[in-house]
DSSP file (Angstrom, degrees, kcal/mol; ACC not computed):
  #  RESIDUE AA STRUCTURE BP1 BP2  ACC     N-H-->O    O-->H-N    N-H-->O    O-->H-N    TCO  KAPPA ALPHA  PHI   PSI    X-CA   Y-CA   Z-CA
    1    1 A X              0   0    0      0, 0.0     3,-0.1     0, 0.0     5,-0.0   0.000 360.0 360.0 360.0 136.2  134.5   11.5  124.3
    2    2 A X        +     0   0    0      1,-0.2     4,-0.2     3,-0.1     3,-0.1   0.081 360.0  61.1 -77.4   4.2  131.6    9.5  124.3
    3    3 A X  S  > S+     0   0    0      3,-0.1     4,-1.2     2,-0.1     2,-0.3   0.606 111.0  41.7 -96.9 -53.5  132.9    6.5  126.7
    4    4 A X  T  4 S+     0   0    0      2,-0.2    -2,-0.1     1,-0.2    -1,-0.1  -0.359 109.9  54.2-100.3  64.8  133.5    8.9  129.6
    5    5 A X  T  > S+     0   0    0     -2,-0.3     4,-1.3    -3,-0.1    -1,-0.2   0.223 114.1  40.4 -91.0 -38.7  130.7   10.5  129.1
    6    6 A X  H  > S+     0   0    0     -4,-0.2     4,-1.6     2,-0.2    -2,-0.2   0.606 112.8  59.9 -67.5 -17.9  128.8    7.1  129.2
    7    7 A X  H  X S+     0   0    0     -4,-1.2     4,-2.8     1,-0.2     5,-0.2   0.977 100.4  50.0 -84.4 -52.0  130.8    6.2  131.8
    8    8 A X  H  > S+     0   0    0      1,-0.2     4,-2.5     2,-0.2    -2,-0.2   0.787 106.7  55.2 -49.8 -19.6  129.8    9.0  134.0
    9    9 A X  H  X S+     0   0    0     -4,-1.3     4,-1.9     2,-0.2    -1,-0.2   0.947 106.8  52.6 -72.3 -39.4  126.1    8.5  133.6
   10   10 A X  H  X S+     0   0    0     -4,-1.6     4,-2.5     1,-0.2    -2,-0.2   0.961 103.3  49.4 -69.4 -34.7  126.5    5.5  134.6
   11   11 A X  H  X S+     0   0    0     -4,-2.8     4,-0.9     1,-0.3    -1,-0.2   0.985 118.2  48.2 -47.9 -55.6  128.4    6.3  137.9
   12   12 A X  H >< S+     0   0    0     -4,-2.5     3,-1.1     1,-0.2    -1,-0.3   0.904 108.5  52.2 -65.3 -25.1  125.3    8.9  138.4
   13   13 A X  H >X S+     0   0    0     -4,-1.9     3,-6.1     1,-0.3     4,-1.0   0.950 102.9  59.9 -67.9 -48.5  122.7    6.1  137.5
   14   14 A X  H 3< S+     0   0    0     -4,-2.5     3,-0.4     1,-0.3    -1,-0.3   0.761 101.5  54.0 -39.9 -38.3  124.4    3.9  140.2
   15   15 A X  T << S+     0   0    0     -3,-1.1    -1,-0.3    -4,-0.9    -2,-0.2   0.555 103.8  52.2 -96.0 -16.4  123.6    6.6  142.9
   16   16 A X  T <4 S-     0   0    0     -3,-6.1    -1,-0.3    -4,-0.2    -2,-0.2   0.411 100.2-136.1-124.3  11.7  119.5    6.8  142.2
   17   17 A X     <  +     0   0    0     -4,-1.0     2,-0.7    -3,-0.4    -3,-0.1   0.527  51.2 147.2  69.9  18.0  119.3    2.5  142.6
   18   18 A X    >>  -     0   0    0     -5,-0.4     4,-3.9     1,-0.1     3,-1.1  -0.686  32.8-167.2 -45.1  68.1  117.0    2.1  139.5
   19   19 A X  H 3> S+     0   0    0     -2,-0.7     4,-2.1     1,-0.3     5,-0.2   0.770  73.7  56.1 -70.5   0.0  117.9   -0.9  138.2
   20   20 A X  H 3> S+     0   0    0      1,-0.2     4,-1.8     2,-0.2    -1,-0.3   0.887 107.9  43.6 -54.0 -46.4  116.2   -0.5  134.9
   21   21 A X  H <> S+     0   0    0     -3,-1.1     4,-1.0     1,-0.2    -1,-0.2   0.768 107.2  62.5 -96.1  -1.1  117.5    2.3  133.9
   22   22 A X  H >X S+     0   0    0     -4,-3.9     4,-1.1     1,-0.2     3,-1.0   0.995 108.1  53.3 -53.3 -46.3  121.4    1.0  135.1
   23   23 A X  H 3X S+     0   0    0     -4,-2.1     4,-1.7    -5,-0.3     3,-0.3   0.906 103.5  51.6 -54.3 -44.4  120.8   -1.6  132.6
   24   24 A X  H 3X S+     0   0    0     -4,-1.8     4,-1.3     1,-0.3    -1,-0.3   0.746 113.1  39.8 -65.9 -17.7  120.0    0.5  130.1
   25   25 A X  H <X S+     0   0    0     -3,-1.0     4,-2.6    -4,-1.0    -1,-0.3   0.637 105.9  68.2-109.3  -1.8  123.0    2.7  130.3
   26   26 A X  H  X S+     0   0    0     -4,-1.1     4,-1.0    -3,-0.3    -2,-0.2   0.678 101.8  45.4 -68.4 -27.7  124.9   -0.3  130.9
   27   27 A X  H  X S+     0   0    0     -4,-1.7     4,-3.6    -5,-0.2     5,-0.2   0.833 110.4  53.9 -69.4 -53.2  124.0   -1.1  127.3
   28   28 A X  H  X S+     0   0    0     -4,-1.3     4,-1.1     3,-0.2    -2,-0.2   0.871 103.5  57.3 -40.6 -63.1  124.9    2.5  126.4
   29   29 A X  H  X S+     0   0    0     -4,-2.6     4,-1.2     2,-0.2     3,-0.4   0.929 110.6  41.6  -7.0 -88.5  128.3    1.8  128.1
   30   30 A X  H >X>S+     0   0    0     -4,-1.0     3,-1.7     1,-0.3     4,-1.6   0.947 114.7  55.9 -23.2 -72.9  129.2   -1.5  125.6
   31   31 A X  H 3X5S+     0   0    0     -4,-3.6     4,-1.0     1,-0.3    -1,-0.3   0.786 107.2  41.5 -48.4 -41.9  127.9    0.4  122.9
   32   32 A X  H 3X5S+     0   0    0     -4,-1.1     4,-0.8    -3,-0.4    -1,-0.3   0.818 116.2  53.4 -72.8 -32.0  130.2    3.3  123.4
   33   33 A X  H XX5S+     0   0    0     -3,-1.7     3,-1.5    -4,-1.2     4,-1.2   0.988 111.8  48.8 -60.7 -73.7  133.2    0.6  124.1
   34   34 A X  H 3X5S+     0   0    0     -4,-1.6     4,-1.4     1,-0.4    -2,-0.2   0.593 108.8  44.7 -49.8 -25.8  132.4   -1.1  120.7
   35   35 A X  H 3<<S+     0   0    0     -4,-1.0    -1,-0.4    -5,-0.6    -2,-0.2   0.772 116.9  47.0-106.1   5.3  132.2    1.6  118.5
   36   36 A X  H <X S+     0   0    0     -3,-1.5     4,-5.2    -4,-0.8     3,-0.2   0.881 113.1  50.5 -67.6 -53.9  135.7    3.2  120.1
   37   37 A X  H  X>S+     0   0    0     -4,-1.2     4,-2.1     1,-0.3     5,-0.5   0.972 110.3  56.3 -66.6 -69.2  137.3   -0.8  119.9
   38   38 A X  I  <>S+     0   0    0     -4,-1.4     5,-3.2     2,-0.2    -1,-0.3   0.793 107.6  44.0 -23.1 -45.8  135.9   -0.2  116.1
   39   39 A X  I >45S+     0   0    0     -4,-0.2     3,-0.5    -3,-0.2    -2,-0.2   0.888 111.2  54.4 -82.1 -41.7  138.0    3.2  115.4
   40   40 A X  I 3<5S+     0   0    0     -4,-5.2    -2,-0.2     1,-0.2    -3,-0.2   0.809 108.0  46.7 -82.8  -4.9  140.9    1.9  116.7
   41   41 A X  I 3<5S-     0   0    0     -4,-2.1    -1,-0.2    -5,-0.2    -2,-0.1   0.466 104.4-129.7 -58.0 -20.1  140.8   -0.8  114.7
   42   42 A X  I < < +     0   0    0     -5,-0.5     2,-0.4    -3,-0.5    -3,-0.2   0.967  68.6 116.9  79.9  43.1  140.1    1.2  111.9
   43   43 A X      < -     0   0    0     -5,-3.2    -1,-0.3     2,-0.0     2,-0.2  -0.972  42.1-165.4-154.1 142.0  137.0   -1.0  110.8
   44   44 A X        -     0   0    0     -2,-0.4     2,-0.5    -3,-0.1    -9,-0.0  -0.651  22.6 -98.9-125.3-174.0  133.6    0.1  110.6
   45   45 A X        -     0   0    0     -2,-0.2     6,-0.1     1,-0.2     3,-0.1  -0.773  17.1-168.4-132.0 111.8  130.1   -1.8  110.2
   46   46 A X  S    S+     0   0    0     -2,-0.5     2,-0.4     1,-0.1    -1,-0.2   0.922  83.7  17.1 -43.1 -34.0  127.8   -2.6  107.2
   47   47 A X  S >> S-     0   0    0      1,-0.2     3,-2.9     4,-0.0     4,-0.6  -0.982  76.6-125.1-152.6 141.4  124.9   -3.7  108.8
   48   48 A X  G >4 S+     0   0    0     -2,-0.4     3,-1.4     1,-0.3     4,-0.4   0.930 108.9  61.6 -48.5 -47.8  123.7   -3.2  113.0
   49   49 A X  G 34 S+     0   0    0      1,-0.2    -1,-0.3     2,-0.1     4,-0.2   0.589 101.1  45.4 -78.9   2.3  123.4   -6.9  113.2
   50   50 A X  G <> S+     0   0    0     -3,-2.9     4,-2.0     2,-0.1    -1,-0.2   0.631  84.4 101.8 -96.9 -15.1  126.6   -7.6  112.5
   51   51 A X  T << S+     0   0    0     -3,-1.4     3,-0.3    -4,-0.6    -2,-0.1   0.709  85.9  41.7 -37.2 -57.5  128.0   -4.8  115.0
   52   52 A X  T >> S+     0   0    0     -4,-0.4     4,-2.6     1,-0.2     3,-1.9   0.982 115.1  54.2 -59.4 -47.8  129.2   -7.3  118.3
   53   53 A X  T 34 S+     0   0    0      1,-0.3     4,-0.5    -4,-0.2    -1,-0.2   0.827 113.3  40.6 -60.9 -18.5  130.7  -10.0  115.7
   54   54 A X  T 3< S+     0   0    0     -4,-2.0    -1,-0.3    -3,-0.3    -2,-0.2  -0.052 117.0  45.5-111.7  25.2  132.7   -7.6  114.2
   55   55 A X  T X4 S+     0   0    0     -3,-1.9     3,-0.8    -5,-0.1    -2,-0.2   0.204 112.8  57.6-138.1 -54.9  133.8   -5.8  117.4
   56   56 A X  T 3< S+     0   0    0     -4,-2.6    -2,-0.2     1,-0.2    -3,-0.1   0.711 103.6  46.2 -40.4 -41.4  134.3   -9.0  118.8
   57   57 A X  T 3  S+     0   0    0     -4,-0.5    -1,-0.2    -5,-0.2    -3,-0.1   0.188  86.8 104.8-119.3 -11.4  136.8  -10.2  116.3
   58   58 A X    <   -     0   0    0     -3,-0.8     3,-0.2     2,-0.1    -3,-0.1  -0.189  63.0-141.9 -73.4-172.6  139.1   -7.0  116.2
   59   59 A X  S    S+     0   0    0      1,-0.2     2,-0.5   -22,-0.1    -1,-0.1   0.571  83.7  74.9-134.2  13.6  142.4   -7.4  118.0
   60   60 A X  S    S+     0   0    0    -23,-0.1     2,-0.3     2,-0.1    -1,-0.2  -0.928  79.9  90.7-115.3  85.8  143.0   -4.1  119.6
   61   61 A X  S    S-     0   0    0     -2,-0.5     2,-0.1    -3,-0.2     4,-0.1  -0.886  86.7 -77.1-176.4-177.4  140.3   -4.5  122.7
   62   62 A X    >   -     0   0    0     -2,-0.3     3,-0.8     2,-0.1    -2,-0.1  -0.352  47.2-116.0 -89.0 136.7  140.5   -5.8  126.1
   63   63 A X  T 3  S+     0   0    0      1,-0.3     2,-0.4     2,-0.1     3,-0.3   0.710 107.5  38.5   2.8 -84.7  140.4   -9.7  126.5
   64   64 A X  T 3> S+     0   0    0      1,-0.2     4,-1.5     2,-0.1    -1,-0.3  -0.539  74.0 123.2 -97.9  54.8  137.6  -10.3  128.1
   65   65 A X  H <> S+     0   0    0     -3,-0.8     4,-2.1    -2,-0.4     5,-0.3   0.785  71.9  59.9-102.8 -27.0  135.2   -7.7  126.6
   66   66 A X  H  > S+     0   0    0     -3,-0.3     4,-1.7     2,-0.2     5,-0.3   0.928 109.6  47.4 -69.2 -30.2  132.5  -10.2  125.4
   67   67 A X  H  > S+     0   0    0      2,-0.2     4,-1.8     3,-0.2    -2,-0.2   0.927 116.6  43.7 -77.0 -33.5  132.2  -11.2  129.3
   68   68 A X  H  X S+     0   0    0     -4,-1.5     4,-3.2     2,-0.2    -1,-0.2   0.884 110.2  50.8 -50.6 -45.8  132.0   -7.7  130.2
   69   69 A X  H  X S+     0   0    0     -4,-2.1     4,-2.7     2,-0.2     5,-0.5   0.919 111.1  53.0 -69.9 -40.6  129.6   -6.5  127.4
   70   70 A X  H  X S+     0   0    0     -4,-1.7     4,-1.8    -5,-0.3     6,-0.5   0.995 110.6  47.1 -71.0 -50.3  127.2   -9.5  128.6
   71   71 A X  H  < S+     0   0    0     -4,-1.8    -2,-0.2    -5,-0.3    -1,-0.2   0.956 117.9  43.0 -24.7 -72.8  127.5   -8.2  132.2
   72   72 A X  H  < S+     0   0    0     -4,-3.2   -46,-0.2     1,-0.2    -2,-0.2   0.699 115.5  46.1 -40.4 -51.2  126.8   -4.8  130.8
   73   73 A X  H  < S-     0   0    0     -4,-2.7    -1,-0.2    -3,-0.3    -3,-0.2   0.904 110.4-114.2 -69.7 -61.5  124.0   -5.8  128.4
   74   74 A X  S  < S+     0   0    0     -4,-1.8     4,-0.1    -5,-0.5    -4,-0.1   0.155  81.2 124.1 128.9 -19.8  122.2   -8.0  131.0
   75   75 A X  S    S+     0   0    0     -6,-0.2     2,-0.2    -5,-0.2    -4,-0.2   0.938  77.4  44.9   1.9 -90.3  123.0  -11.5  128.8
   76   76 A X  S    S-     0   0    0     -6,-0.5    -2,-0.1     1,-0.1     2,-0.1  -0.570 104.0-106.9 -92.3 144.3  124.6  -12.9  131.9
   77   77 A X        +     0   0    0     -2,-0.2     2,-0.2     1,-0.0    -1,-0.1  -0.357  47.7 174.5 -76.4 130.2  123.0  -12.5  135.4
   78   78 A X        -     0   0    0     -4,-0.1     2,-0.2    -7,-0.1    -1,-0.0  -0.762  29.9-133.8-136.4-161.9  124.7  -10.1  137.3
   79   79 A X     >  -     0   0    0     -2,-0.2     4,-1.7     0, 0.0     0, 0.0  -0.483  42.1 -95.9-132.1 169.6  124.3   -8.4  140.7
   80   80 A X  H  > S+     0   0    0     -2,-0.2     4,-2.1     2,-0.2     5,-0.3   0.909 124.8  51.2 -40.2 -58.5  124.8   -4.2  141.2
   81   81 A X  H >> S+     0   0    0      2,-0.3     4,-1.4     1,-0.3     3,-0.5   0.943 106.0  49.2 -56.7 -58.7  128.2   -4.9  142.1
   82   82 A X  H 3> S+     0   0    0      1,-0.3     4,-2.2     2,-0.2    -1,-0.3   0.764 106.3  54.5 -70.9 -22.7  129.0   -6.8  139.5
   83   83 A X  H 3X S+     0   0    0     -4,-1.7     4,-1.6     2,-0.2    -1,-0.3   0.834 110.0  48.6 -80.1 -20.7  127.7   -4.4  137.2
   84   84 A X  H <X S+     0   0    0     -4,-2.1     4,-0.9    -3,-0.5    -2,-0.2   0.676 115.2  48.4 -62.4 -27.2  130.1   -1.4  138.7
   85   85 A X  H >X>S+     0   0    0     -4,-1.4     4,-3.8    -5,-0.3     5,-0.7   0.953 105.5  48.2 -90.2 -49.1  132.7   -3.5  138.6
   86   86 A X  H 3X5S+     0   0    0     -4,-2.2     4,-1.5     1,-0.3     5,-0.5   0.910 117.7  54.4 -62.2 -49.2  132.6   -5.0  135.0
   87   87 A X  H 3X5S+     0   0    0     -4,-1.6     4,-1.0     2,-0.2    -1,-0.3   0.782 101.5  48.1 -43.4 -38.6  132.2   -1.3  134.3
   88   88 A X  H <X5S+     0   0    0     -4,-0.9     4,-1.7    -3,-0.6    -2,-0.2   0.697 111.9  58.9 -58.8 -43.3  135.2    0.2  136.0
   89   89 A X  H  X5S+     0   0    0     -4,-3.8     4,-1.8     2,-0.2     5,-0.2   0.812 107.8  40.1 -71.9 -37.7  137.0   -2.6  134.1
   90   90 A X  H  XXS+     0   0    0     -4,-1.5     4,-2.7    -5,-0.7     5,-0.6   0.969 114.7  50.7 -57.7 -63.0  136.0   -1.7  130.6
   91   91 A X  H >X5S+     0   0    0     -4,-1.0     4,-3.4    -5,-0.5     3,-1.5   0.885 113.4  45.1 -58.3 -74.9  136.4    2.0  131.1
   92   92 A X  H 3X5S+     0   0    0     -4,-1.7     4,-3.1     1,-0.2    -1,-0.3   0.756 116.1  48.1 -49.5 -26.0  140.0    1.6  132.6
   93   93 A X  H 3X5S+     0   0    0     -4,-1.8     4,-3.3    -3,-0.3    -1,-0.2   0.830 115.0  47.5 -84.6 -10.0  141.1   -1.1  129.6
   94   94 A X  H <X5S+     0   0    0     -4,-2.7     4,-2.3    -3,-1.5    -1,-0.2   0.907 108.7  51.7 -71.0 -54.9  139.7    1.2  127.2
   95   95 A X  H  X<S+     0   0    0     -4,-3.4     4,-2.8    -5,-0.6    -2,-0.2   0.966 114.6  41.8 -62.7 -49.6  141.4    3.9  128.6
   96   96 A X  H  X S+     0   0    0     -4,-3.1     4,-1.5    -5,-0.3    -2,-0.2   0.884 104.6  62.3 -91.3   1.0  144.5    2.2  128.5
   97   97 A X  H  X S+     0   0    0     -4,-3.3     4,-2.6     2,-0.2     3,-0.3   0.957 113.9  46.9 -27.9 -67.4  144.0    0.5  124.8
   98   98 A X  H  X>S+     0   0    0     -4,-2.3     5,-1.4     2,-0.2     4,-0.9   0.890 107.0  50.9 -46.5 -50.5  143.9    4.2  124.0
   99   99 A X  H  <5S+     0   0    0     -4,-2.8     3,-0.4     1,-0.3    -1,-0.2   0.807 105.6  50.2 -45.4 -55.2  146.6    5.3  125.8
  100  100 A X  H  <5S+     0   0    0     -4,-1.5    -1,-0.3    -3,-0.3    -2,-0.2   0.780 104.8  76.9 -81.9 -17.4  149.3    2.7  124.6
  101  101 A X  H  <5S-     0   0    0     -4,-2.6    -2,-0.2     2,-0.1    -1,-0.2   0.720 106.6-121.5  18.9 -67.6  147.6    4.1  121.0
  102  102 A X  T  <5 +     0   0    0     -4,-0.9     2,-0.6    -3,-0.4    -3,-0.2   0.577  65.8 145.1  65.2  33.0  149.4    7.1  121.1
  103  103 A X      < -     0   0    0     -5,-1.4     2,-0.2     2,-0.0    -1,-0.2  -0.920  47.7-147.1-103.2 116.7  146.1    8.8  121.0
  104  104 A X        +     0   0    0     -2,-0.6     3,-0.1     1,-0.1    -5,-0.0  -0.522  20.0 177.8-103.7 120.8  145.7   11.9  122.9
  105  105 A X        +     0   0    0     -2,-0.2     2,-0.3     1,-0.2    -1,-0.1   0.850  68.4  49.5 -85.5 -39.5  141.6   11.7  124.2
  106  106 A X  S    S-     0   0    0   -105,-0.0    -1,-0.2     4,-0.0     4,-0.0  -0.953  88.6-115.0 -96.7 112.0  141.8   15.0  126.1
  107  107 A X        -     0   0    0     -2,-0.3    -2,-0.0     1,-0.2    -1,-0.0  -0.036  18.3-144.6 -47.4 146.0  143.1   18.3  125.3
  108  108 A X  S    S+     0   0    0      1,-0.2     2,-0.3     2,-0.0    -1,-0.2   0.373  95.3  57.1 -78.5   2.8  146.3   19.4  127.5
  109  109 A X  S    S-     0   0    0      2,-0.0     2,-0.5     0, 0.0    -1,-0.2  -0.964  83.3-175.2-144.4  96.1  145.3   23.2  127.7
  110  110 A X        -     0   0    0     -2,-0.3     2,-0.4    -4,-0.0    -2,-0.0  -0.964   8.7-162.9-102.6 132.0  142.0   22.4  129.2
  111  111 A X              0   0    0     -2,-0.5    -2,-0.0     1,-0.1    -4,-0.0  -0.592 360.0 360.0-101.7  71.0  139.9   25.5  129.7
  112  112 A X              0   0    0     -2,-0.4    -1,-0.1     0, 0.0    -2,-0.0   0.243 360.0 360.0-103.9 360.0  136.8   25.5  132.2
């Protein structure tokens, strides 16, 4: 899945103290958020520039996900911290959006 995948880069980005490229995957992050909050809505997007309003404006995502995605994004000044946390918060509401779903993210016969 493409949310924890973004979410683990970011966890590894956190570790090499770059904040350039945190931002950037912090963007990566959102993006991954948005276009999940988009399927489970069932709603896709005509045109890129419309992508937040219409992400915004579903009714299956977490509350406060335009103050998170402007953490994320870099929109509102945040700190390191704040960006780990506002991450950690996404990823878990996401996960459990999904969850109450009844959409299975991970196979149950995982085979490594």
């Amino acid at each position: 899945m493409n949310l924890t995948e973004e979410m683990t880069v970011f966890q590894n980005t956190l570790l090499t103290d770059d904040p350039l490229v945190l931002k950037s995957r912090g963007v990566s992050l959102a993006q991954a958020a948005g276009d999940l909050v988009l399927l489970l809505n069932r709603r896709f997007v005509i045109t890129t520039s419309w992508f937040w309003k219409q992400v915004f404006e579903c009714t299956t995502r977490p509350v406060d996900l335009q103050e998170i995605v402007e953490v994320l994004m870099g929109v509102r000044p945040s700190s390191r911290e704040q960006l780990r946390r506002s991450a950690d918060k996404l990823y878990s509401e996401m996960m459990e959006i999904v969850a109450a779903s009844g959409v299975s993210l991970e196979a149950r016969d995982l085979i490594v």
